[in-house]
Phi, psi and omega in degrees: 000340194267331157251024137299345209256309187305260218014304176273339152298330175273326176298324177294341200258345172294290190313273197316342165294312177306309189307303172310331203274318186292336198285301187296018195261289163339309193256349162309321163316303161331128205075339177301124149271141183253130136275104182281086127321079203224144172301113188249046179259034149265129190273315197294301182305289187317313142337310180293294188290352180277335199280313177296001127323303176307296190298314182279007201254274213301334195262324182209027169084337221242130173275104220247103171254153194268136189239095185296107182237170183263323186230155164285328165299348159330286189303332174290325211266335171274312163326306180299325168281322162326300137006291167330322178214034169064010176269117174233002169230150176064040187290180185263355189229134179231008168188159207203140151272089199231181166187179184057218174319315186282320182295305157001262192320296170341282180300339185260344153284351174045060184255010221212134186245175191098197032273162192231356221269333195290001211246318173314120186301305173315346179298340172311331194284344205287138172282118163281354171286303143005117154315037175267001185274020174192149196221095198048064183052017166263105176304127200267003077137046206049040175287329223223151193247138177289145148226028161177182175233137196239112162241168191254136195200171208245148166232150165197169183269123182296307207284332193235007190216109191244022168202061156002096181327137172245012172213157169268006142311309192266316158314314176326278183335290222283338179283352148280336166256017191219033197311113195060061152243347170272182183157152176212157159334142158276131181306148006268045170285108187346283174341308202283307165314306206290337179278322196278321151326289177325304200294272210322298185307358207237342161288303184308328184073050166073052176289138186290339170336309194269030171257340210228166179286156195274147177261126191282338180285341178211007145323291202276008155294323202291303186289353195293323165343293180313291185327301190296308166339281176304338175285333187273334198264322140351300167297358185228007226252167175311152176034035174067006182075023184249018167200159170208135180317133212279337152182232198254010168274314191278280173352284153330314169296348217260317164284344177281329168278358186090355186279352177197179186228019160215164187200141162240165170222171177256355167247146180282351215238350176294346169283332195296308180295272167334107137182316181299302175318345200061019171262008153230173185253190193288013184255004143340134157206146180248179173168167193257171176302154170298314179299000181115191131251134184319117190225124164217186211245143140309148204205163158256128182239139156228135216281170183264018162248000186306149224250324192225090167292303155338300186285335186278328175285337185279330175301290165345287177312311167316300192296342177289273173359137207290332189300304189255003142273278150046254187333280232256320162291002197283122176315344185230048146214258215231334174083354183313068172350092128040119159250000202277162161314136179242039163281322208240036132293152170306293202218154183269011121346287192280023169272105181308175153305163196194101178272152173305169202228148160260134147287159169290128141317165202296177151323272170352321211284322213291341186261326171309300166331290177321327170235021140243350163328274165353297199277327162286306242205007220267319190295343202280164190260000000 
């Protein structure tokens, strides 16, 4: 019994030490501006990220701007010269949205403070079924905190398309018989690669290789499919394949205008918030390939040199919250799904959509592609 009674004591004395330790976490915080690296080529995210500004304005002090990039490796590429030239206090970034590939470099460069996530009260909330402790099979060892789920899905309009391709077989077939309605992102634009993935996997037949970091010795074996593919679907493709939408926003307009009969997105719930916006109408719809969709989980990062570490965890934790995930799953602000439990959503509205899921290939693959993409097609506008 006496040593049940420490037991509960040492536990009791923890936890209020941990409790102490997050409350000056709080209170460090206060005042602090975060810089936020995050993609702003969404009008939903940007919308989102403006309201969670506010609520972290008024709830904790802390000043969150969103700092708009196109791609995270920018941001990768500015760390590293920092990293470079020895600032290792006061960096200019102070919280990153990242996943893949970009954490990869992050982490193998040793840009990255924590690990931290066990420090996040919130992290209790976390669906632990969920992939988060690894990020495109790359173990995130508390670096990096989850904050969505990302699949990859097709939108298309019911009223001009009533049978969707359900393979990229079968996309090939109808963009040959439809000619120059198809299209996709240019690589190395997240959208355009994670579409060039699918595509592989579903020529390769799920190849285990492609699991693993790429071997240069039997990449173009492994890819001459893809390659035979793009040649063919190029010749049929929007503007003749000599040009591509700059990613999945120009998409949607794009489809919206009549100008093509599929748009992709990495959310399955993104028409709905389009359809709220008006930019696309209701007779819209999205969905995935009969093999699933390619799927990962998104993550929050703090570089290991961020100027307001306080301020980037209190945010973090806040971006956690049963409140603003809610908010950011609610279908008419942005529809992102949920990593939290969905005991602690507002409603069951925001337990988002969910398609069966493809893993992601190793890292490596998202920059191989990409820069052999470049080197065939890098002339196209």
């Amino acid at each position: 019994m006496r040593k049940l009674l420490s037991f509960c004591l040492a536990c009791l004395l923890s936890f209020f030490a941990q409790a102490q330790s997050w409350s000056e976490v709080v209170e460090d915080a206060k005042g602090q501006t975060v810089y936020f690296h995050a993609w702003g080529g969404s009008q939903e995210v940007n919308q989102y990220l403006r309201w969670a500004a506010q609520q972290l304005k008024t709830q904790y002090g802390v000043k969150l701007v969103h700092v708009k990039v196109t791609d995270i490796a920018e941001t990768t590429s500015r760390l590293i010269a920092e990293k470079t030239a020895g600032q290792n206090k006061l960096g200019s970034v102070d919280l990153v949205w990242i996943n893949g590939a970009n954490f990869k470099s992050m982490k193998s460069n040793h840009l990255l403070y924590g690990p931290f996530v066990q420090q996040l009260p919130n992290w209790q909330l976390v669906d632990q079924s969920l992939p988060v402790n690894e990020d495109f099979s790359e173990p995130t060892e508390g670096l990096e905190a989850p904050w969505g789920v990302g699949q990859l899905v097709f939108i298309y309009d019911r009223h001009r398309l009533n049978n969707p391709p359900q393979s990229f077989a079968e996309l090939l077939s109808y963009a040959q018989a439809f000619p120059y309605r198809i299209t996709y992102p240019r690589p190395p634009e997240f959208h355009g690669v994670s579409f060039l993935k699918a595509l592989l996997i579903e020529l390769t037949h799920h190849d285990p290789s492609l699991a693993l970091p790429v071997d240069d010795a039997s990449f173009p074996l492994i890819t001459a499919p893809l390659w035979n593919y793009l040649d063919k679907l190029h010749a049929v493709a929007w503007r003749s394949g000599k040009q591509f939408p700059s990613g999945s926003a120009e998409m949607i307009q794009l489809l919206d205008d009549k100008q093509i009969d599929l748009a992709v997105t990495f959310n399955p719930n993104a028409v709905y918030a389009a359809q709220a916006s008006g930019k696309l109408s209701k007779n819209t719809a999205s969905y995935a390939m009969d093999m699933g969709a390619l799927t990962n989980i998104h993550f929050l990062a703090i570089p290991w040199n961020a100027t307001a570490k306080p301020g980037a965890l209190v945010t973090i934790n806040f971006l956690l919250s049963a409140e603003a995930q809610s908010h950011k799953g609610d279908l008419t602000i942005w529809g992102d799904p949920s990593v939290i439990q969905a005991q602690y959503l507002k409603t069951t509205p925001y337990n988002s959509i969910r398609y069966p899921s493809i893993a992601e290939p190793h890292p490596s693959w998202q920059t191989a592609l990409a820069q052999a993409w470049q080197k065939r097609y890098g002339q196209a506008k």
